[in-house]
N, C-alpha and C positions, 0 to 999 in steps of 0.2 A: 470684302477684304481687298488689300490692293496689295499687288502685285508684281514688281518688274523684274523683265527677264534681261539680263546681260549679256552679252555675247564679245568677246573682247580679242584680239589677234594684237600682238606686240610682233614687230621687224626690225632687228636688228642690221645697223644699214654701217658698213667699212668699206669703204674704195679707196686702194692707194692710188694717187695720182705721180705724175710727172716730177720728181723732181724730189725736197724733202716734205713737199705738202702732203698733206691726205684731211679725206673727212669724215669724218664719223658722226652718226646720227641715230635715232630711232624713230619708229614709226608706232605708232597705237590706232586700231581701229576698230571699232564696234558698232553694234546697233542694240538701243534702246527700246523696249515693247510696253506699254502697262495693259493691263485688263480692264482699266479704269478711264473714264475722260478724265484729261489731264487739266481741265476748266473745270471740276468738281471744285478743289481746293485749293487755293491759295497757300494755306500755311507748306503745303508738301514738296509747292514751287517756289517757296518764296525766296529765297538767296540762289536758285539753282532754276536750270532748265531741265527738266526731264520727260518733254514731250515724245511721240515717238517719234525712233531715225537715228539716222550714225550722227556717233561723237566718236572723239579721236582726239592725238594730238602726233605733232613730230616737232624733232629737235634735230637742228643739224648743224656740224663747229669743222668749220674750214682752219686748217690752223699749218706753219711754217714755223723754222727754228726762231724767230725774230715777230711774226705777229698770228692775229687772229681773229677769225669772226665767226656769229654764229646768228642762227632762227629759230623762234619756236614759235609754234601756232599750236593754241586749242579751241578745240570744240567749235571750228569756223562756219558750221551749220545753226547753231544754236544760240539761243540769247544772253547766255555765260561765255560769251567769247573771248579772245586772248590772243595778242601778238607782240612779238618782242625780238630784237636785234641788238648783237654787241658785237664790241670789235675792238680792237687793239695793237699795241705794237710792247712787245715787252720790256719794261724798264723806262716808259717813255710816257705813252698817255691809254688811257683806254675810257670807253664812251656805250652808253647805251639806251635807248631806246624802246619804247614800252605803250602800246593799247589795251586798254580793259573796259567791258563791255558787262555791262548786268542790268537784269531787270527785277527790281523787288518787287515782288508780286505782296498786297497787305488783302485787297478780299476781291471776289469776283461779284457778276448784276448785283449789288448796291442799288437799290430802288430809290428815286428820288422823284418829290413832285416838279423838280422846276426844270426848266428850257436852258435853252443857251450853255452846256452843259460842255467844260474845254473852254468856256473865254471865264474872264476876270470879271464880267456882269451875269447873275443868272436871274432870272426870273420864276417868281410862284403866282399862281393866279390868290386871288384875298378870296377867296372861294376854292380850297384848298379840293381838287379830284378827288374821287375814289383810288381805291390802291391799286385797284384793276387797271387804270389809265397811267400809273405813274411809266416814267422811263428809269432805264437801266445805267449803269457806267462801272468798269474796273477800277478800281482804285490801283495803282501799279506807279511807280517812278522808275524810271529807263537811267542810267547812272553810266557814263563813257569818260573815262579816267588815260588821255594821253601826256607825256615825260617823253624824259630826257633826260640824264647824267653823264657830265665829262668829268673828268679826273686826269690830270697831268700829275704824273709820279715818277719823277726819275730818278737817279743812283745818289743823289745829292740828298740831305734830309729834310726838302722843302716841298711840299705838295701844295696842288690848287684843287679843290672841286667846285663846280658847276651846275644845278639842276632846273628844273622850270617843267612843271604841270601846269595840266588844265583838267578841271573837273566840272562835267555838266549834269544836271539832275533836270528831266521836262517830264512831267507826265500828270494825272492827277491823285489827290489824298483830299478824303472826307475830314470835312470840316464841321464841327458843332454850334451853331449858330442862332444865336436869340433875336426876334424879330416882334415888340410888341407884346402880342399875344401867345406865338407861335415857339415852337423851339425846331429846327430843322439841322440834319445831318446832309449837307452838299458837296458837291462836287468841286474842291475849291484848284486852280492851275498850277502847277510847281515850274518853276522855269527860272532856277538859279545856275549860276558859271561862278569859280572860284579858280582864281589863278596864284600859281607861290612861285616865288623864286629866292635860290638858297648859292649865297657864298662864304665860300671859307677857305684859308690858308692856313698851314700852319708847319711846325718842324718838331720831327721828329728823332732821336738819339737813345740811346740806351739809356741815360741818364737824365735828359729833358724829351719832355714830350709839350707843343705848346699848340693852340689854335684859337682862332679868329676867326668868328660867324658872323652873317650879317641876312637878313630875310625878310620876305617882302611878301604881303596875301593882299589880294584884296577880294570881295564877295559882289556880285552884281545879280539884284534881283530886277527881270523883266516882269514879272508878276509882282509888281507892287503895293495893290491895291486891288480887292475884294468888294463886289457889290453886290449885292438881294434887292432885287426890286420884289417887294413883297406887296400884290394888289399897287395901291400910289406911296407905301414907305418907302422910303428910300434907308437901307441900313449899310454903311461901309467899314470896313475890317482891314487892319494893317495886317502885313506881313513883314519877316523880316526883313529891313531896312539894308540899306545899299554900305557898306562898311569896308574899311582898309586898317592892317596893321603891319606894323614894323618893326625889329628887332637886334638887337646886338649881342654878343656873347663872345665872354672870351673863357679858356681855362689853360691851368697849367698845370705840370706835375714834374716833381722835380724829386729826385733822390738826395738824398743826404749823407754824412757822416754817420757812426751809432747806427745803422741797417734804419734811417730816418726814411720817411716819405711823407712831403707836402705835395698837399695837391688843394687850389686855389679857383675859384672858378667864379663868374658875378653874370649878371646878363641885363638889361633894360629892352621892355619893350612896349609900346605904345599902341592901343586900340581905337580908333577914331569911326562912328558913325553921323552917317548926314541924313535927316530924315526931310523927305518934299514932301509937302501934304498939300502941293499948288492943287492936284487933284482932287480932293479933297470939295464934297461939293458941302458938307453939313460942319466943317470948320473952318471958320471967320477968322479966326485969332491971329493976327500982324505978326505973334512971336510962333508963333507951332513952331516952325522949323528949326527956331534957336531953342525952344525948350528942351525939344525930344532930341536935340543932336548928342551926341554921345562921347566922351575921351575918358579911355581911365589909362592909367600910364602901372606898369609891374617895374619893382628895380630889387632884383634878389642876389644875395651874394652869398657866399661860405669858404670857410678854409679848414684842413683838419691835419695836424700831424699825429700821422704813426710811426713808433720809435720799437726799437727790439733791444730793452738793454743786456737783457741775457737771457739765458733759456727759463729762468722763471719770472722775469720783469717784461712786459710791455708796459706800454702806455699808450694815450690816445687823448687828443684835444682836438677840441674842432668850437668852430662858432657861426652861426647862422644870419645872416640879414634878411630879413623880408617885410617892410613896407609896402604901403601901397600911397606911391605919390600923388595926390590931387592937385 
């Protein structure tokens, strides 16, 4: 049976300071126990750390008649970790700041016959070991998610926001793999980064509400490419492909006459991948890279009004666009 014992202390933390500042915060601290090794299961760790040892969290918000800032950290012992920073000035702009840490645990010793086990080439001998000889690996992807959001909002009905992550995934995930004769479960490398950036303006009124987005990804795999050296085969395996896309959008909403509201909105956005297969030691082919390269283009649009003609009349129209441009 498994088991964890909790032990938790929450502090509540108020200091006035100098002046009209003050901060307020809280504190959480505990310790985590099991009865169990915590490398039995995967599935019981797998979005969470529950090793044993203190987790915790605090939050603390320094704040004045006119601005403000604040911290929180969780669980900074553990591999579900957390940090985050905001701040501002009111009626003006405000911004914030964000780390996020996790590790997906998918299974633990995974036996495998082959070597090289962590790079992008593995090796099986063509004279496949007893199971007794084979080696071990966790399958686990390590996931660290840092941002960023500004927002300029002042008394005027015009805003701006700002944002930009980065997200990275390194660790390894078994792979199912046909070689030949053979069929194998390996150790194959994860080692993707995916960066976004997002702008938008727009205005704001009781009566019009309007905005303009514009956003930007792109995906970068260093593990590109997959090898088995199986005995003298040589087998090699794509992975996702190195890709960027880009985006537009606008929307409106607008009040009307007759208790009316339209509301309008369209968006275009473009996916592009470029596949290298220079690496590529068992494909010849002049065009690879123009075949497999990839563009598909979205362009969606709709508009709807709702109309209140009296307490027993509504109505409702609306119209959809959605193509897919080639």
């Amino acid at each position: 049976m498994k088991r964890m014992i909790l032990i938790a202390l929450t502090l509540p933390v108020f200091i006035p300071t100098i002046g009209f500042a003050e901060v307020r915060g809280e504190v959480n601290l505990g310790v985590q126990l099991n009865d169990f090794d915590d490398k039995e299961s995967a599935k019981f760790n797998e979005y969470r750390d529950k090793s044993d040892g203190l987790f915790g969290s605090a939050d603390v918000l320094m704040s004045t008649d006119t601005s403000y800032m604040g911290f929180n950290v969780e669980n900074p012992a553990l591999d579900d970790q957390s940090y985050g920073m905001k701040w501002g000035v009111f009626g003006l702009f405000k911004g914030e700041f964000f780390y996020d840490e996790l590790t997906h645990h998918l299974s633990y010793d995974q036996l495998t016959p082959a070597t090289g086990v962590g790079n992008d080439v593995v090796r099986v001998p063509a004279t496949v070991p007893a199971v007794a000889r084979w080696g071990s690996f966790d399958s686990m992807v390590e996931v660290k998610k840092t941002g960023v959001d500004f927002t300029v909002d002042t008394e005027n009905p015009f805003y701006l926001k700002v944002s930009a992550d980065q997200q990275r995934k390194e660790g390894l995930k078994a792979r199912g793999l046909y070689a030949t004769t053979a069929t194998f479960e390996l150790p194959a490398p994860i080692d993707y980064t995916t960066y976004n950036t997002m702008v938008e303006t727009g205005y704001r009124s009781k009566e019009t509400n309007a905005a303009l987005t514009a956003g930007y990804s792109f995906f970068d795999n260093e593990a590109d490419l997959f090898t088995l050296r199986f005995g003298s085969v040589i087998e090699e395996y794509s992975t996702p492909v190195d890709n960027y896309s880009y985006n537009f959008s606008g929307r409106l909403t607008q009040r009307l006459p007759m208790a009316s509201l339209l509301a309008v909105k369209g968006s275009f956005a473009r996916n592009i991948s470029e596949a290298d297969f220079s690496k590529y030691l068992r494909i010849a082919s002049p065009t690879a890279d123009k075949d497999f390269d990839g563009d598909v283009r979205y362009i969606r649009g709709s508009a709807i009004l709702t109309s209140q003609w009296n307490k027993e009349l509504d109505s409702r129209l609306f119209y959809n666009y959605e193509p897919i441009a080639k």
